[in-house]
N, C-alpha and C positions, 0 to 999 in steps of 0.2 A: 460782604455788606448786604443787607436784607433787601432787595424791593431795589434795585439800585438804578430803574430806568422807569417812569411812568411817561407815557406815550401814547401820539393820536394821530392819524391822519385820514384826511376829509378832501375829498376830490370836488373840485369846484371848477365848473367847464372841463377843462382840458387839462387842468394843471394839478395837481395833488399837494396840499398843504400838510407839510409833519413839523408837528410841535412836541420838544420831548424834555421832560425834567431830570437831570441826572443829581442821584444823591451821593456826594462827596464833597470831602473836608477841604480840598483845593488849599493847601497849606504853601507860601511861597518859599520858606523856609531863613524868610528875615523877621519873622516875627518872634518876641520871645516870650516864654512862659510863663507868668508872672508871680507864682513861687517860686521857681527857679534861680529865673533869672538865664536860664541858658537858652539857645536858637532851638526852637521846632521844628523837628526836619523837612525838606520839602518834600511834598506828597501830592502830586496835582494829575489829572488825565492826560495824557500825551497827545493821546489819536482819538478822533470819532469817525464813527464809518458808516454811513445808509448804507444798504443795499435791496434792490428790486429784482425779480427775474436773475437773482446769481449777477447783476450789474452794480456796480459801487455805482450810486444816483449823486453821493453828497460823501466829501472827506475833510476834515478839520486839523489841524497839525495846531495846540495849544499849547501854552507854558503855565508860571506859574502865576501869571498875572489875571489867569480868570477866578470871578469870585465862588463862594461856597454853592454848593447844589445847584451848577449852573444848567440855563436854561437856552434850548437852541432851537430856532425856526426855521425853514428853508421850504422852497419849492422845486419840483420837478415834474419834466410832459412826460407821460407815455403810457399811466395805469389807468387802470381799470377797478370799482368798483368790484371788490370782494376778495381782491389779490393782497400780496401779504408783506409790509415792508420792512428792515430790520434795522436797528440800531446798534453796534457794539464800540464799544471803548475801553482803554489800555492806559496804566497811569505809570507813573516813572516806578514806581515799585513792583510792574510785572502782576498786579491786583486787575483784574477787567470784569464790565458787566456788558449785559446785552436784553435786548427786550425784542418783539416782534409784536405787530400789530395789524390789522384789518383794516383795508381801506372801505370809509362809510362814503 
């Protein structure tokens, strides 16, 4: 998948805001195709995972009930300005992206 993470985070006091858009089909695998007529298989992200300093900050365990190109917020204490935080995710077909980003 091309570009499969766009990502931000912005340290505000003490706390660091990461806001991240993931691109995927998130298929729950009850819907059907409508030439078909047959089930779409399921295809969704399993796992999301921050990490800071080699420390997992932020972990998400999802099914197939989130929707397309989903989008996740979250905050965490401890960084610093110009340090570097990571995003990677895992979908039930063993397919992962990952991005890294700058804290502004």
């Amino acid at each position: 998948m091309a570009n499969p993470i766009k990502m931000r985070a912005k340290l505000k006091g003490e706390v660091t805001e990461v806001k991240a858009l993931m691109s995927h089909p998130m298929e729950t695998g009850r819907r059907k195709d409508k030439a078909t007529e047959k089930l779409i298989p399921a295809h969704f992200i399993q796992e999301v995972v921050c990490t800071w300093q080699e420390k997992e900050v932020m972990k998400a365990l999802w099914s197939g009930g989130v929707s397309k190109n989903p989008y996740i917020a979250f905050r965490f204490k401890g960084a610093k300005k110009g340090e570097t935080v990571q995003l990677a995710w895992t979908d039930n077909k063993g397919e992962s992206g990952s991005a890294a980003t700058e804290i502004k």
